[in-house]
GUZALO-288500 format. One line per 5 residues: their letters; for each residue x, y, z of N, C-alpha, C. Coordinates in Angstrom, 2 decimals. Layout:
# residues N
a) X/Y/Z/X/Y/Z/X/Y/Z ~ ...;
***
This chain:
# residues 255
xxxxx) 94.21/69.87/137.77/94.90/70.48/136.61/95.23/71.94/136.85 ~ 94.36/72.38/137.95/94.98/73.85/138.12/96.00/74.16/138.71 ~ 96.43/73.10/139.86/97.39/73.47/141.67/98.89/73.47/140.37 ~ 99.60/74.14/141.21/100.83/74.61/140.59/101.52/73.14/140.50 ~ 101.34/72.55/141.50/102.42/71.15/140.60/102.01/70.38/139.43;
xxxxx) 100.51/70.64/138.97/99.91/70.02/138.01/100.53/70.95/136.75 ~ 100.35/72.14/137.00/100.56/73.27/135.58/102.03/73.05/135.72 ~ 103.15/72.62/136.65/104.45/72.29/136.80/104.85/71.09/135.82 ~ 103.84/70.37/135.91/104.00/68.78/135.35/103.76/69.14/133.54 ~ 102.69/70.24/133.59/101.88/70.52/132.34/103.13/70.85/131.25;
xxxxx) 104.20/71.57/132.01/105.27/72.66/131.66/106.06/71.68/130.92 ~ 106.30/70.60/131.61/107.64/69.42/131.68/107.20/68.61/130.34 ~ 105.75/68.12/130.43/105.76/67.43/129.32/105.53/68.45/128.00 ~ 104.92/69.63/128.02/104.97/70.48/126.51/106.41/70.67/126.30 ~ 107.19/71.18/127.01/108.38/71.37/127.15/109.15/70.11/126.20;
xxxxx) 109.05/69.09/127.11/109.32/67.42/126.21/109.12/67.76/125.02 ~ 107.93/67.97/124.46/107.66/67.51/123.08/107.73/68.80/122.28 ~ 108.34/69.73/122.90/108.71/71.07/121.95/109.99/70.44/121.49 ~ 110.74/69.99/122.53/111.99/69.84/122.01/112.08/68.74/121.10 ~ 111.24/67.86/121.49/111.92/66.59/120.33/110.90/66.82/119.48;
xxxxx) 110.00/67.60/118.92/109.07/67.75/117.78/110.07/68.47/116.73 ~ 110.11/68.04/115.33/110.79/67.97/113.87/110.19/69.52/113.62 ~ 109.49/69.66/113.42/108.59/70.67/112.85/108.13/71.94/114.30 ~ 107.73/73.47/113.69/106.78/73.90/115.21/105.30/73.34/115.21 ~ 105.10/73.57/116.25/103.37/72.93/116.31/102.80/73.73/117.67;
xxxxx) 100.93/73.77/117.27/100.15/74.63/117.85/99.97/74.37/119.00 ~ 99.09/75.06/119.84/98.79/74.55/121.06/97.48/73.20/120.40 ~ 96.44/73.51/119.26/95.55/72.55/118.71/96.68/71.06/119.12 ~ 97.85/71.35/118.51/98.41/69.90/118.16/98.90/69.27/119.41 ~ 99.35/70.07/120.68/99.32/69.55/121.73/98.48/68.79/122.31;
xxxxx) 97.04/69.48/121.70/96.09/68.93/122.72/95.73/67.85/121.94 ~ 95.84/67.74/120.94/95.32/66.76/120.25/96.50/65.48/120.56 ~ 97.29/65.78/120.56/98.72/64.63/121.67/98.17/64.15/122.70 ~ 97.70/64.95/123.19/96.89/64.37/124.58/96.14/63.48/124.37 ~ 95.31/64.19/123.86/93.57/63.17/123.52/94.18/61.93/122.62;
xxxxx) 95.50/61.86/122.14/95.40/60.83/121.75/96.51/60.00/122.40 ~ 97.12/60.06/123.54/98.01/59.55/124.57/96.87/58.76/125.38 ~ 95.79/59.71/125.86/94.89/59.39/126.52/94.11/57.61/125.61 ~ 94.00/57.90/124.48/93.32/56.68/123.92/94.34/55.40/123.85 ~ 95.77/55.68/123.65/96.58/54.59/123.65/97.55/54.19/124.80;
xxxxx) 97.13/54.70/126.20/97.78/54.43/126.83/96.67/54.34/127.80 ~ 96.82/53.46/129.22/96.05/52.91/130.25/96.42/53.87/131.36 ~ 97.56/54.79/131.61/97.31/54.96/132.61/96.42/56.34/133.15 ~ 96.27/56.86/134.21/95.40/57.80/134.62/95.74/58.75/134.22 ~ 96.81/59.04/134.81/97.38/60.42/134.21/97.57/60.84/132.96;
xxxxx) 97.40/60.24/132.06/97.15/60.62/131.04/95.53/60.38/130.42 ~ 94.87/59.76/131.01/93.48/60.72/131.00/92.88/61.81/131.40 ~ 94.06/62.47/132.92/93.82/63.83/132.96/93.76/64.71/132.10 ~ 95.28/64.48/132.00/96.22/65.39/130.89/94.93/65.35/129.47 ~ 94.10/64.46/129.03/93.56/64.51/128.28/92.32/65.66/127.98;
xxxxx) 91.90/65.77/129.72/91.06/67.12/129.88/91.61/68.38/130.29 ~ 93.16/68.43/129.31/93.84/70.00/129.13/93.31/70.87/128.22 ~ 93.02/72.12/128.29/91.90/73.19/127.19/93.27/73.87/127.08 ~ 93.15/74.18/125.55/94.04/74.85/124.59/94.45/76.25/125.61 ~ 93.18/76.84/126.73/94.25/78.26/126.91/94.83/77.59/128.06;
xxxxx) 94.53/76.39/128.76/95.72/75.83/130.00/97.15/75.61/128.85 ~ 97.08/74.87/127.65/97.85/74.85/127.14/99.06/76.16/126.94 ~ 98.13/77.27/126.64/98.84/78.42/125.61/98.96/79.07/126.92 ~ 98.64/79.19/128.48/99.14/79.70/129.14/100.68/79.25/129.37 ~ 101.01/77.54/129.46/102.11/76.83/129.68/103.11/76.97/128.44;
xxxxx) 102.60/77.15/127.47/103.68/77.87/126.62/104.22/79.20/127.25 ~ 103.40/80.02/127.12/103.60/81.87/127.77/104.86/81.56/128.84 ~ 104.62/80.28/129.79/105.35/80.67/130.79/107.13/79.79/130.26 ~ 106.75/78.91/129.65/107.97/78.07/129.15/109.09/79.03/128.55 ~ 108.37/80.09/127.72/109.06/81.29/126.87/110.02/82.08/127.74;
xxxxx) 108.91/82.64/129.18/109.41/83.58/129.95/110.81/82.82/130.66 ~ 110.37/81.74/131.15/111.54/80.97/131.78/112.87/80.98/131.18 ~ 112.78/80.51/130.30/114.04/80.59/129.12/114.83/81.82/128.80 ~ 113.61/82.58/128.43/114.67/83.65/128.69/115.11/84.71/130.01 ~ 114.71/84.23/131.30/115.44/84.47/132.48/116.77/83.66/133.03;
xxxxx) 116.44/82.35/132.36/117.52/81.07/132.72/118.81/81.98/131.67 ~ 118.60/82.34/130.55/119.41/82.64/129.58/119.64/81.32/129.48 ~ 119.74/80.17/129.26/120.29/79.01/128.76/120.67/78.87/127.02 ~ 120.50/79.49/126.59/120.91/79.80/124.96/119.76/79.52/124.27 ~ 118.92/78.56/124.82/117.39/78.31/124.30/116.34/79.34/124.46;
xxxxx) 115.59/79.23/122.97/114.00/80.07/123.73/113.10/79.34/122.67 ~ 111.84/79.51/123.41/110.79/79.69/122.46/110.46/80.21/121.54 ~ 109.78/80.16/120.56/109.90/80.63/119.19/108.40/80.56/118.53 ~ 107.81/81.76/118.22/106.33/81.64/117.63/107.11/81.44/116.09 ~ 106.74/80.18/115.43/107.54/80.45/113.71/106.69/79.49/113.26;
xxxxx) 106.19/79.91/111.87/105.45/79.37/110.66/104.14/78.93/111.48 ~ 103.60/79.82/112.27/102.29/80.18/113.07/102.29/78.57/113.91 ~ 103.58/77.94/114.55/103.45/77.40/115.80/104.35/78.09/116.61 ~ 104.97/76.81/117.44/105.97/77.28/118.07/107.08/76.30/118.54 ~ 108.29/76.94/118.72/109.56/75.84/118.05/110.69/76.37/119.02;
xxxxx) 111.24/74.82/119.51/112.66/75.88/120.75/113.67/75.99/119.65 ~ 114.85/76.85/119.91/115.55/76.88/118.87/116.82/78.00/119.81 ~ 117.62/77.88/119.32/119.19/78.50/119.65/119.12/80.22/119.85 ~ 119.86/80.78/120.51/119.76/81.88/120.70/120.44/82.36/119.73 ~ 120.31/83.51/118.68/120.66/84.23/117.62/122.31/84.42/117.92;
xxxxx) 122.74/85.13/119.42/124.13/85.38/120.15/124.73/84.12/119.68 ~ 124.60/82.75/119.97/125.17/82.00/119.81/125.48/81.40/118.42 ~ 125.34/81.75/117.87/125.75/81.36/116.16/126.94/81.39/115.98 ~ 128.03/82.07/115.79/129.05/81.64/115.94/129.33/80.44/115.84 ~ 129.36/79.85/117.47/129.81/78.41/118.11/129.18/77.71/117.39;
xxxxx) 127.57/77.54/117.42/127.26/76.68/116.45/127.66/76.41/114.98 ~ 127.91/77.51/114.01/128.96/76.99/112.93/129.55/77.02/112.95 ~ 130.13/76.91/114.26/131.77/76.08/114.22/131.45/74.65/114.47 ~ 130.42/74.53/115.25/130.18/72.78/115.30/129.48/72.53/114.65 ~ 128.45/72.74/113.77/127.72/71.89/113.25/127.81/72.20/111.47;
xxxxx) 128.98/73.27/111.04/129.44/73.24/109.33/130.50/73.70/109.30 ~ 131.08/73.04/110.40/132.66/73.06/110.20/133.46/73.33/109.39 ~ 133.40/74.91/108.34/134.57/74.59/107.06/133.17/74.56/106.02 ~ 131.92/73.70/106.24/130.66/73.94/105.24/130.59/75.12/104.72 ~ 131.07/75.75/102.73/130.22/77.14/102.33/128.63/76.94/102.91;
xxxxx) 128.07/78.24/102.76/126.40/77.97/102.61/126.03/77.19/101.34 ~ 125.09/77.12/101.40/124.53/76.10/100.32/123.70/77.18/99.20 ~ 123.37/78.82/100.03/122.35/79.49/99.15/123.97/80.54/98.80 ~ 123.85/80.60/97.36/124.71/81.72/97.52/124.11/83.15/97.30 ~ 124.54/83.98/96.77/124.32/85.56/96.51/122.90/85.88/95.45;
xxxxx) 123.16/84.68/94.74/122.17/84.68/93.41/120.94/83.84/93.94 ~ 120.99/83.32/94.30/119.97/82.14/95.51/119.43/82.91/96.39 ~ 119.99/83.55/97.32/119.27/84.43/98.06/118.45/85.58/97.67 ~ 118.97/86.65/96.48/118.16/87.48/95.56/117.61/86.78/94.65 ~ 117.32/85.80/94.76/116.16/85.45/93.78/114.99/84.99/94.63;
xxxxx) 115.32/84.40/96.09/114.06/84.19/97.16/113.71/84.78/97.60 ~ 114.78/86.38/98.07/113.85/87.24/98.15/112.68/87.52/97.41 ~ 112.62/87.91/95.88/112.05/88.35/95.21/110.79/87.26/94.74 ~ 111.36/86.39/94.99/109.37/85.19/95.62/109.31/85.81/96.94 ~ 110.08/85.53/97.85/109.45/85.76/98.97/108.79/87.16/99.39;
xxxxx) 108.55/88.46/98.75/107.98/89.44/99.01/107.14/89.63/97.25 ~ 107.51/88.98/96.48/106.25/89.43/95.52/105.63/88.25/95.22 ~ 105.74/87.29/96.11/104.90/86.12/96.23/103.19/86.37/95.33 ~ 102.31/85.78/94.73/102.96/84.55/93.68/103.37/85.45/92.44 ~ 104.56/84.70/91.83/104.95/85.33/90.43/105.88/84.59/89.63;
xxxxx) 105.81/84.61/88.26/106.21/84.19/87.54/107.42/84.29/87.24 ~ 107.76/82.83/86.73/109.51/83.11/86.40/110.20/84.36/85.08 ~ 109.10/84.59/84.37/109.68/85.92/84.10/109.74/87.31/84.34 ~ 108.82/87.32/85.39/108.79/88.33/86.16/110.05/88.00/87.14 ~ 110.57/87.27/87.43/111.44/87.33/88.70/112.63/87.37/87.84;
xxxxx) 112.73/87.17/86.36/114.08/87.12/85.40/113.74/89.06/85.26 ~ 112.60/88.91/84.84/112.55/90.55/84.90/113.13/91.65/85.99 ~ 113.20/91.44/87.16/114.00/91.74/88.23/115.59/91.81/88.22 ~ 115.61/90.71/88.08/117.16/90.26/87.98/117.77/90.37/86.44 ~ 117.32/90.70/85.66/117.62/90.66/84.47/118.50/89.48/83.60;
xxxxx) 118.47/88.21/84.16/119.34/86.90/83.59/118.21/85.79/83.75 ~ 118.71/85.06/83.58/118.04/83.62/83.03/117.93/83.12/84.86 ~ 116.71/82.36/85.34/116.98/81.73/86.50/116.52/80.48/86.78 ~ 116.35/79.55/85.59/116.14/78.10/85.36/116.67/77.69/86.26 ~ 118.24/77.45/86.24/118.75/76.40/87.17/118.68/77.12/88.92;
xxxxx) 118.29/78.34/89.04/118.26/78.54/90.38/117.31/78.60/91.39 ~ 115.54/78.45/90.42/114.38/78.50/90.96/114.65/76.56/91.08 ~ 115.40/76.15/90.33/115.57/74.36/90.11/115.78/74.08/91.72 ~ 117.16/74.67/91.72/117.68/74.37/93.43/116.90/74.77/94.13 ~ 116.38/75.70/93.99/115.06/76.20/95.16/114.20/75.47/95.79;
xxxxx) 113.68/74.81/94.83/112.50/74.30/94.64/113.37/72.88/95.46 ~ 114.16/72.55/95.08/114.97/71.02/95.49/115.70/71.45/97.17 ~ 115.47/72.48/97.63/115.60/72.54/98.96/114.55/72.85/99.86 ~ 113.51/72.65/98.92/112.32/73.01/99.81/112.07/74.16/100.08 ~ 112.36/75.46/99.67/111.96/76.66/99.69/111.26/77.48/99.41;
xxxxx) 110.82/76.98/98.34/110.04/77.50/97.48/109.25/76.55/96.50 ~ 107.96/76.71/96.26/106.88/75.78/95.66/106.51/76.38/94.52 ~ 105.41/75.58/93.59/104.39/76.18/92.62/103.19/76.21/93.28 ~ 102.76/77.63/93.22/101.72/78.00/94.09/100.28/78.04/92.88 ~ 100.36/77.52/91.79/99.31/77.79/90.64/100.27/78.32/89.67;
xxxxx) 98.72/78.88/88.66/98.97/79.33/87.63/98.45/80.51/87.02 ~ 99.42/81.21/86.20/98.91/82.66/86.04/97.97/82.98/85.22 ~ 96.50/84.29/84.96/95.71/83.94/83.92/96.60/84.95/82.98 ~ 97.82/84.74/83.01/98.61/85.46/81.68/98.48/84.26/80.07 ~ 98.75/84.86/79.56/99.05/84.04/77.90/99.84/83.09/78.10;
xxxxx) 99.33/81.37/77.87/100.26/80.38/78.50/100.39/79.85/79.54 ~ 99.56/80.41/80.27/99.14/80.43/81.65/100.77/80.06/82.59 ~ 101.67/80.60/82.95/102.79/80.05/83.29/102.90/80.30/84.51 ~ 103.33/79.07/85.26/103.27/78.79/86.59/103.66/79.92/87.54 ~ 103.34/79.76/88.92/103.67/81.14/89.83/104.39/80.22/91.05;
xxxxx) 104.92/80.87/91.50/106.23/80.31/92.86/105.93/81.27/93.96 ~ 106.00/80.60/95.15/105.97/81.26/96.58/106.65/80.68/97.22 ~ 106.80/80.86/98.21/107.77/79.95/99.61/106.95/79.09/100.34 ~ 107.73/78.41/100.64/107.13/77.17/101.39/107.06/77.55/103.28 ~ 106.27/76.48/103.69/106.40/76.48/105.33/108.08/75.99/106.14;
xxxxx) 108.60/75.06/104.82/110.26/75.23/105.08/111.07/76.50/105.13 ~ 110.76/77.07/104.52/110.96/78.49/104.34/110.73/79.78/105.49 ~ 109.82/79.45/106.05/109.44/80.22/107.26/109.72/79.80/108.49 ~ 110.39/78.35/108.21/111.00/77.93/109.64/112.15/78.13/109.48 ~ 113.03/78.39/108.26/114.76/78.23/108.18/114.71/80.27/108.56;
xxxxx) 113.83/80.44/108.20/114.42/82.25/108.50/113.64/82.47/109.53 ~ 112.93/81.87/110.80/112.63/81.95/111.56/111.27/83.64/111.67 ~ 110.70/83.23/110.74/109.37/83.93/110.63/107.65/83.08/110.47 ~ 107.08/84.10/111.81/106.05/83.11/111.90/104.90/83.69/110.64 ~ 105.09/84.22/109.82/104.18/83.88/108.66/104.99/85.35/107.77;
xxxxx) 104.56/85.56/106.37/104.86/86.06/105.82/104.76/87.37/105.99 ~ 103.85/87.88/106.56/103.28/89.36/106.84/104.64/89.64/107.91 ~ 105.32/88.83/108.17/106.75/88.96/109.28/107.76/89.20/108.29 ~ 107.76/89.50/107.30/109.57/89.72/106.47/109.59/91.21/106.52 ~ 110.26/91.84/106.74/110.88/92.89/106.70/110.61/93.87/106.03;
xxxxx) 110.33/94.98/106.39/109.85/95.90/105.07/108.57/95.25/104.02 ~ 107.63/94.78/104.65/106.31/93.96/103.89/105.41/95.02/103.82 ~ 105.29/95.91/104.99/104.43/96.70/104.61/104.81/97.65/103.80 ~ 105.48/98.56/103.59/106.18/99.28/102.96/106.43/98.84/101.08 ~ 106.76/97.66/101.20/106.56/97.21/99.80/105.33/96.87/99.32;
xxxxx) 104.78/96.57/100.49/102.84/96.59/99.91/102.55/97.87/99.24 ~ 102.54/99.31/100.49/102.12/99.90/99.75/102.71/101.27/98.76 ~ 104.24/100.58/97.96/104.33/101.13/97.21/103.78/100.11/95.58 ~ 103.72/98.70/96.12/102.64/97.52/94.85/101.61/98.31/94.68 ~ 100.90/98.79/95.72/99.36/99.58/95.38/99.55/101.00/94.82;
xxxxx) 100.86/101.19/95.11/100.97/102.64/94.31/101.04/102.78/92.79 ~ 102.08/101.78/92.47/102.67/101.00/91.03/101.12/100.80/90.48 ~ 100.86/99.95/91.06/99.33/99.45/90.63/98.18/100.46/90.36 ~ 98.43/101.59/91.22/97.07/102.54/90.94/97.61/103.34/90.02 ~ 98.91/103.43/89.56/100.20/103.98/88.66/99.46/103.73/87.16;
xxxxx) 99.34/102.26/87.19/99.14/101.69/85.90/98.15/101.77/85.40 ~ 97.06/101.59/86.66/95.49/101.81/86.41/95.40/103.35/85.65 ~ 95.77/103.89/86.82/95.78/105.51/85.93/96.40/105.64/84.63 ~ 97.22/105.06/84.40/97.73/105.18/82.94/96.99/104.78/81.91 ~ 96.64/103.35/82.21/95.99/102.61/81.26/94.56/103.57/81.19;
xxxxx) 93.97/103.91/82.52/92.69/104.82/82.02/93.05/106.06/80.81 ~ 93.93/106.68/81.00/94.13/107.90/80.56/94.33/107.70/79.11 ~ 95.17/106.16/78.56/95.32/106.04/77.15/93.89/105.89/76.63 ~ 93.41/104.92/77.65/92.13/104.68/76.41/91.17/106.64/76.45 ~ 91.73/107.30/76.77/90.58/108.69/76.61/91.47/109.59/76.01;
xxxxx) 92.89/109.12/75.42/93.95/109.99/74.88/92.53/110.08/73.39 ~ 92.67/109.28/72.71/92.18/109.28/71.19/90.65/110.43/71.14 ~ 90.01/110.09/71.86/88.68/111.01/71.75/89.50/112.75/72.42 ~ 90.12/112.92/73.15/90.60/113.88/73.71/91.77/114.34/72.56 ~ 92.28/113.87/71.72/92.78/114.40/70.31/91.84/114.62/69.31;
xxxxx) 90.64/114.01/69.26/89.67/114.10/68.72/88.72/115.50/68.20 ~ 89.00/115.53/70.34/88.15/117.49/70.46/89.27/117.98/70.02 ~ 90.56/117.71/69.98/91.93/118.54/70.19/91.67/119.25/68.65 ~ 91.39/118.55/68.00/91.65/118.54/66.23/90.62/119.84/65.58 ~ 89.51/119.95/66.13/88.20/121.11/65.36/89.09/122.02/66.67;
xxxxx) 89.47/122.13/67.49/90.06/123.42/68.59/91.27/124.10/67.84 ~ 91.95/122.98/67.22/93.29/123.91/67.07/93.24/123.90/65.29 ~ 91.85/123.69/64.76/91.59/124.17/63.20/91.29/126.10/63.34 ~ 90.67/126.48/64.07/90.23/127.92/64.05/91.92/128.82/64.02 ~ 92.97/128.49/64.90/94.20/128.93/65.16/94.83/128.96/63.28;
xxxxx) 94.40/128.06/62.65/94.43/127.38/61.62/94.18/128.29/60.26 ~ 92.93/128.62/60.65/91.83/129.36/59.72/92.60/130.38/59.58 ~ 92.78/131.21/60.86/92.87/132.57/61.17/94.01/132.94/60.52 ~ 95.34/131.65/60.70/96.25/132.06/60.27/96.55/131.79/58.52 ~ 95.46/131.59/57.83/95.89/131.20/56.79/94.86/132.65/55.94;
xxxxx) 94.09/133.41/56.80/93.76/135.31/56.13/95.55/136.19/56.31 ~ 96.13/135.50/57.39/96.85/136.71/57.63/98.01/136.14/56.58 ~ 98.25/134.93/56.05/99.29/134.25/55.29/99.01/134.87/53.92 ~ 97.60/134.92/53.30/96.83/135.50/52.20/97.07/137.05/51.77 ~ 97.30/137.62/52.68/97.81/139.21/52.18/99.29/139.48/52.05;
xxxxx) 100.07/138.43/52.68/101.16/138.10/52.40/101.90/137.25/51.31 ~ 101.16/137.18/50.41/101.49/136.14/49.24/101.39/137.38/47.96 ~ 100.11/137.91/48.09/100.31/139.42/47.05/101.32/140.37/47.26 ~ 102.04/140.36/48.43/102.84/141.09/48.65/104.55/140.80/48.12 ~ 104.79/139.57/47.97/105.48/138.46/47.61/105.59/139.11/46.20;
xxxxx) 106.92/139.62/45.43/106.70/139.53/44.17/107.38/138.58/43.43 ~ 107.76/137.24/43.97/107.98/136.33/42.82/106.82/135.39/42.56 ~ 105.96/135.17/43.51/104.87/134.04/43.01/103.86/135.15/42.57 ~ 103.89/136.20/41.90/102.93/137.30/41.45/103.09/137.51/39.57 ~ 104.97/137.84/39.92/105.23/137.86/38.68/105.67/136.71/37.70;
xxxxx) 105.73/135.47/38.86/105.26/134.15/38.05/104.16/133.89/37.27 ~ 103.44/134.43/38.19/101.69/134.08/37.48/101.51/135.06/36.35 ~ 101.79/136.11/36.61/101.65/137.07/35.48/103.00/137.01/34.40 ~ 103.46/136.51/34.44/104.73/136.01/33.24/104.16/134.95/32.39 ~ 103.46/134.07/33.12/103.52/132.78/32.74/102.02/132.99/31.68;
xxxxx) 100.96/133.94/31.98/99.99/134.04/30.97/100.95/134.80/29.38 ~ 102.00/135.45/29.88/102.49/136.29/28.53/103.43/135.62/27.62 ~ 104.12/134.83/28.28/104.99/134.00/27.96/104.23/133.52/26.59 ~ 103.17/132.78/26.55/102.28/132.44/25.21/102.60/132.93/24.37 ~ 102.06/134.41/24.72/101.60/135.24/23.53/102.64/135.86/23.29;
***
């Protein structure tokens, strides 16, 4: 299993089953192909192949990758949705939708795509939080979502009503060719302005609940300002001669 025509042979068959495998898959799932080729089939060589260890495996990936992209053949390897998957070279797109959606619109449009973003980086959250974003109604577009496999119900929120939460699916991380979520773009960066928002709110919410006792002291502090000014208002009222000669009119007036 070590001599180079064996790790040659090793290459040919992972190689095989990268390409015709539906889905990506691990080096675990290789080997587990083996061990189970080995049980349903008689011949030898595939009881070798059965005593392949995951890093003979994950070395024969390493090298399948490098090859490909020296051949340039338009193919490469692909670490996506934490396996690994052959798939078309990015350059070549073009040609391919010319052959394979000939004249096909996309299927996600403008409103479809800003609304998966906004699962796909504030993953899990609620449909009114994601209407909250977008500011419109998005019934029928989390509908299609969900009906292309993009996006799931990931639970439920402990909000009032408890109303369901949405994330993206493992379809999802293979159509945009990211091997897990911590891979979208600007993730960190929107993390930590969430923790900023978040320590935003915390601080706020602390500060209301200590507003009321802190008006509390506010109230006997700004009575003395109060006091003081109601001696200096007092020598100013005798000085005043209509509320003087009111008072003193109003005893004579009687008599």
């Amino acid at each position: 299993m070590t001599s180079p025509n064996d790790q040659l042979t090793l290459k040919k068959i992972i190689g095989a089953m990268l390409f015709a495998a539906k889905k990506p898959v691990t080096a675990a799932d290789l080997k587990k192909i083996f061990s189970q080729t080995a049980e349903n089939e008689e011949e030898q060589i595939c009881r070798d192949f059965a005593k392949t260890s995951e890093s003979d495996i994950s070395a024969a990936l390493e090298q399948i990758k490098i090859e490909l992209i020296q051949i340039g053949a338009g193919v490469r390897l692909s670490e996506v949705a934490g396996g690994f998957r052959m798939q078309t070279d990015p350059e070549c797109s073009p040609w391919l939708r010319q052959l394979l959606n000939s004249g096909r619109p996309n299927r996600l449009s403008k409103a479809n795509l800003e609304t998966l973003a906004i699962i796909a980086y504030r993953q899990p959250v609620t449909r009114a939080e994601i209407e909250g974003v977008r500011g419109v109604n998005v019934d029928s577009i989390v509908r299609h979502l969900m009906e292309c496999q993009l996006i799931k119900i990931a639970g439920r929120s402990d909000l009032p009503g408890h109303p369901m939460l949405y994330g993206t699916t493992q379809l999802f991380l293979e159509h945009f060719g990211l091997q897990s979520i911590d891979h979208l773009p600007g993730i960190e960066q929107l993390r930590r302005k969430e923790e900023e928002r978040i320590r935003a709110r915390t601080k706020q919410a602390a500060e209301s609940q200590e507003t009321p006792p802190e008006n509390e002291n506010d109230a006997p502090e700004t009575k003395p300002p109060e006091t003081d000014a109601a001696p200096e208002a007092t020598p100013q009222t005798p000085a005043e001669p209509s509320p003087q000669t009111d008072e003193t009119s109003t005893p004579e007036q009687p008599i």
